[in-house]
C-alpha distance (Angstrom), angle and dihedral (degrees) to the residues before:
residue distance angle dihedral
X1 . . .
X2 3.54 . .
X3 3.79 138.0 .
X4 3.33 113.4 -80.4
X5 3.90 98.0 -0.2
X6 3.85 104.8 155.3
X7 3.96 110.5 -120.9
X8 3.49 115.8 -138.4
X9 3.79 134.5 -161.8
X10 3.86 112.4 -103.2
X11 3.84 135.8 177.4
X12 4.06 113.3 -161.3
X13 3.67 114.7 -154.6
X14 3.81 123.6 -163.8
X15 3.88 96.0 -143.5
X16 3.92 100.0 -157.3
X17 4.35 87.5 60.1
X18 3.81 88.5 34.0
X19 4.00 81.0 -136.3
X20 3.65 128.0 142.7
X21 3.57 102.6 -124.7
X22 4.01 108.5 -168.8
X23 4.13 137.9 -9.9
X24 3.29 108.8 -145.7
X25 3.59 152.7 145.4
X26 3.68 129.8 -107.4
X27 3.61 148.6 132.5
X28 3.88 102.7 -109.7
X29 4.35 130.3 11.5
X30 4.26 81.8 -107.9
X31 3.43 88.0 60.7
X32 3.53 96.8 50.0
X33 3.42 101.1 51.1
X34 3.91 86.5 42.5
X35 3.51 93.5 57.9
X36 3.74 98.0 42.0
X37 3.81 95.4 46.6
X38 4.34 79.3 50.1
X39 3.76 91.4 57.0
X40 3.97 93.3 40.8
X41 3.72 103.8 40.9
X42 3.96 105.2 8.9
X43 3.40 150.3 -111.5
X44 4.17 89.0 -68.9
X45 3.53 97.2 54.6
X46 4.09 90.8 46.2
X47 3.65 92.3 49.0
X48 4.12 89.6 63.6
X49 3.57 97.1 47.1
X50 3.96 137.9 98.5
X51 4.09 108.4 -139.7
X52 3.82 110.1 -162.1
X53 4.01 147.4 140.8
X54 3.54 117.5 -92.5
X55 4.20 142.0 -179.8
X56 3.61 133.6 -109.2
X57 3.77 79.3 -95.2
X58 4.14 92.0 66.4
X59 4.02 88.1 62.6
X60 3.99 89.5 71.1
X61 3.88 95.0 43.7
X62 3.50 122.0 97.2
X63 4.07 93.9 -102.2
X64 3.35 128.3 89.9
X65 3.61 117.4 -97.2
X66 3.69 132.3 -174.0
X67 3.95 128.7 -163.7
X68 3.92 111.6 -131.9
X69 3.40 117.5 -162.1
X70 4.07 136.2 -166.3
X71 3.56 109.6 -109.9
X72 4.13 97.2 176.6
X73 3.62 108.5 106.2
X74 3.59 100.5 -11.6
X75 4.51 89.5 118.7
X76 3.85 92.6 -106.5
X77 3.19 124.8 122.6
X78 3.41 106.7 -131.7
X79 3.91 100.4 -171.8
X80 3.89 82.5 63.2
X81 3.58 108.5 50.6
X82 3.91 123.8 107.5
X83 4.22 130.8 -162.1
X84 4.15 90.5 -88.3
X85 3.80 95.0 57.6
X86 4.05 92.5 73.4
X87 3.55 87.3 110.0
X88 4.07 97.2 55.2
X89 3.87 88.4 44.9
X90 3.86 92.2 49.2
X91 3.72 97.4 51.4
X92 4.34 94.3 40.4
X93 3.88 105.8 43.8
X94 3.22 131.9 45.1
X95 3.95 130.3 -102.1
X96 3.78 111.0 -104.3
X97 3.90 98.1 -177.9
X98 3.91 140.0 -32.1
X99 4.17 101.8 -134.8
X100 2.95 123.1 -155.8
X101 4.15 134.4 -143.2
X102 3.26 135.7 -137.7
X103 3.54 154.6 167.5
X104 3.74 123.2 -106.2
């Protein structure tokens, strides 16, 4: 991350589940989903993946996706929300990217 790069409040959604994955904090949607991926499947499996934005189109191709939506100022509160509240955060804030991962 870079100085001074703004953070932002993010919820990543793995579409296929319909599960909100992770809250967090970070500067971009890559990020994010970098990050979270870090803390779920470690530093190893990070360091042999390609993080990067994607179309509708990426959610039928055969690598994973995830849906990252803009928490800030969308009324939710984003300290409070659980895996089975996807669906409210997909129809109240907005979508910041769908990223896409693949192998290097």
């Amino acid at each position: 991350m870079t100085a001074g790069a703004t953070l932002q409040t993010l919820g990543v959604i793995d579409p296929g589940a319909n599960v909100l994955l992770e809250v967090i904090r970070a500067a971009s949607p890559i990020e994010a989903v970098r990050r979270m991926e870090e803390k779920m499947r470690g530093p190893d499996y990070v360091a042999t993946r390609q993080y990067e934005e994607g179309s509708e189109d990426s959610l039928d191709g055969a690598d994973q996706a995830y849906l990252v939506y803009a928490l800030d100022g969308s009324g939710l509160d984003a300290e409070g929300l659980g895996g089975e509240d996807a669906g409210t955060v997909r129809a109240t804030a907005p979508l910041a990217a769908i990223v896409v991962v693949t192998q290097r």
